[in-house]
N, C-alpha and C positions, 0 to 999 in steps of 0.2 A: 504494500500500500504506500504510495506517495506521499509525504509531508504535506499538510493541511496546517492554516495558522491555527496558532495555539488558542485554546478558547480561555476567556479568563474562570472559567470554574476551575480547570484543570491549578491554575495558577492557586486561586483561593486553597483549595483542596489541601495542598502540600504544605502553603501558611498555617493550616489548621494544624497539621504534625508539627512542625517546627517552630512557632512561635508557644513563648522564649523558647529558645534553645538551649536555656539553663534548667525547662523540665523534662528535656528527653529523659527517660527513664527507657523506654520500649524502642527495639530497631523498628524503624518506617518499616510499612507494609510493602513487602519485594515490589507488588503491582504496581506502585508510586517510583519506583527509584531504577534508575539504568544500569545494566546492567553489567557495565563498568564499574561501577559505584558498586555494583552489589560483591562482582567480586574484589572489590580493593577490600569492603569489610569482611569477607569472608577468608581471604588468605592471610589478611595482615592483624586479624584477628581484633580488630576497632570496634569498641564500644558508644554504644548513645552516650555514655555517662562521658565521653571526652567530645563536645560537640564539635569544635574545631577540626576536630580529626575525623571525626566522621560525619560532620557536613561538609567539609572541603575539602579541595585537592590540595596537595603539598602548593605552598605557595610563602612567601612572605608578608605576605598580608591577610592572611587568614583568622588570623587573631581579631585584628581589626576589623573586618566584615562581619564575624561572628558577636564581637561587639555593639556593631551597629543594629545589627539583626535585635539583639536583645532591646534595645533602646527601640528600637521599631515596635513592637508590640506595646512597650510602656508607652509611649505615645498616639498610639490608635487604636489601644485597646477598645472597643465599642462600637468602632467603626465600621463600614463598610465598605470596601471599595472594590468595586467593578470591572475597572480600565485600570489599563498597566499601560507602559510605556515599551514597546517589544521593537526587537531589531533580531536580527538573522544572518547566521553566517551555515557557512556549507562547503564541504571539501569531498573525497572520493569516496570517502566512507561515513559520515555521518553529517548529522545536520542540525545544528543546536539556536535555541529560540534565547535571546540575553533579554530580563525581562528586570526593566528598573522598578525598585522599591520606594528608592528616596535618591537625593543628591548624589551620594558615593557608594549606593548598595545598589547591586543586582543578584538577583539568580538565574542559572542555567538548567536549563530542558535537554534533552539528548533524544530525538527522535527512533522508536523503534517500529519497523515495520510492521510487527504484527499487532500492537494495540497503542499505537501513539504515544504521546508526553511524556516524558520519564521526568523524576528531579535529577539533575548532575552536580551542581557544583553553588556553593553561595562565593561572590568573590566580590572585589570594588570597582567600582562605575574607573575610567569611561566604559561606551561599546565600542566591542574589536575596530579599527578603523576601518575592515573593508564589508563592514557588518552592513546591513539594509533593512528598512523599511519594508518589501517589498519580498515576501518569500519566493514568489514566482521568480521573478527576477536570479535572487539568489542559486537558485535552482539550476535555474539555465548557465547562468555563468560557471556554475561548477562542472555541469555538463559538457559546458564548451572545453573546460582546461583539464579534463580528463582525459589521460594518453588513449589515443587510438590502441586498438588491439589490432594487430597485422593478423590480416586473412590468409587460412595456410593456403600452399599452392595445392591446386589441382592435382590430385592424384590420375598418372600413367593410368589407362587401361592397357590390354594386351588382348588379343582374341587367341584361345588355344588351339593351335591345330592338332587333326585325329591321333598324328603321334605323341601329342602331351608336350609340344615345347609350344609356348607363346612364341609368336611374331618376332619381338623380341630377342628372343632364345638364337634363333633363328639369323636374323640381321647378323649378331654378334660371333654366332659361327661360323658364319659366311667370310663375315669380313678376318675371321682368324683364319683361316682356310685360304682368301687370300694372300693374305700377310707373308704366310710362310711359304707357299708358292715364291713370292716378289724376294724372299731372302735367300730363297733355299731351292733356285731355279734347274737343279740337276733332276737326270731321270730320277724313278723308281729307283733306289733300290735293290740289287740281285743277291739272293744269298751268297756267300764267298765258301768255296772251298781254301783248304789249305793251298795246294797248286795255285789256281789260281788268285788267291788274294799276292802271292808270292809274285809273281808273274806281272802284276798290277804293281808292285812295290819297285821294282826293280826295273819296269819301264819307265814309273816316275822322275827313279834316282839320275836312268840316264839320260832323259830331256832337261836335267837339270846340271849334271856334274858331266856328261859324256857317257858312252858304255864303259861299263863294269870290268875290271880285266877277267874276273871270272867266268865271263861270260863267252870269252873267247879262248879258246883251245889250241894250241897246234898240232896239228897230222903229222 
């Protein structure tokens, strides 16, 4: 399923968990939280009871956001509110909704395909700079800057002929058959007797050195 903007119940929802953040007692319900987040608390063994650490991702300002978060709730306790202030970023693999709380707080969404909105991360305003208004948008342009996948080439057919060699097969026998013909341009082959391989040697030696003196006799 495609990314859809974030609705603000979704938003509310996950305020109701986490505001203050000094009474987490209980881990958020896994169907609320990404499941990045879910395994960073389940290997690294992170308790609600340390909110920082387990509302946030390692950062240096984690502390401070987790601050703000608390001071957020003492301030609006009672309130309402509806509209958020949301921006969007998006890369090859995931696509996260920055959704402002106040001046220097936001929280982050983590989009999962099969049931939407996750919580990811509470961190400090600004938004990412190449972040947008505009999810569609975002969307696309992630689409455009994702590498091509090279198309394999075309796999050879071959037609088999009746004796079981492909075409193929075939070409490449041929052309070795010639080959060795063009290197190896002498008759066939005769079996050699002894005599005559001898015979064959000795006519060699004398188109080469002259006749042999043993070859000649005197009467």
């Amino acid at each position: 399923m495609p990314p859809i903007p974030i609705p603000p119940l979704t938003i509310s929802i996950i305020l109701q968990y986490i505001l203050p953040p000094s009474h987490l007692s209980q881990p958020l319900p896994s169907h609320l939280v990404s499941n990045s987040l879910l395994n960073r608390h389940h290997f690294l063994n992170i308790s609600p009871n340390d909110p920082a650490e387990y509302l946030c991702w390692p950062s240096a300002n984690r502390e401070r956001a987790v601050e703000l978060l608390e001071n957020l709730n003492t301030r609006r306790d009672g309130e309402e509110h509806t509209e958020y202030e949301v921006r969007y970023t998006s890369d090859v693999e995931s696509t996260y909704a920055h959704v402002r709380l106040e001046e220097h707080l936001r929280i982050i969404f983590q989009w999962n395909t099969d049931d939407g909105w996750k919580y990811h991360d509470t961190t400090l305003m600004p938004f990412p700079p190449r972040s947008r208004e505009s999810l569609q948008e975002v969307l696309a342009d992630a689409t455009a800057k994702s590498p091509q996948v090279e198309k394999p080439l075309p796999k050879l057919s071959f037609r088999t002929s009746e004796a079981g060699e492909t075409e193929d097969d075939e070409y490449w026998n041929a052309y070795d058959a010639q080959e060795d013909d063009d290197n190896h341009p002498e008759h066939e082959a005769q079996p050699l007797t002894e005599e005559s391989g001898e015979d064959a040697y000795w006519a060699q030696y004398a188109s080469i050195q002259g006749p042999h003196p043993l070859l000649y006799h005197h009467t």
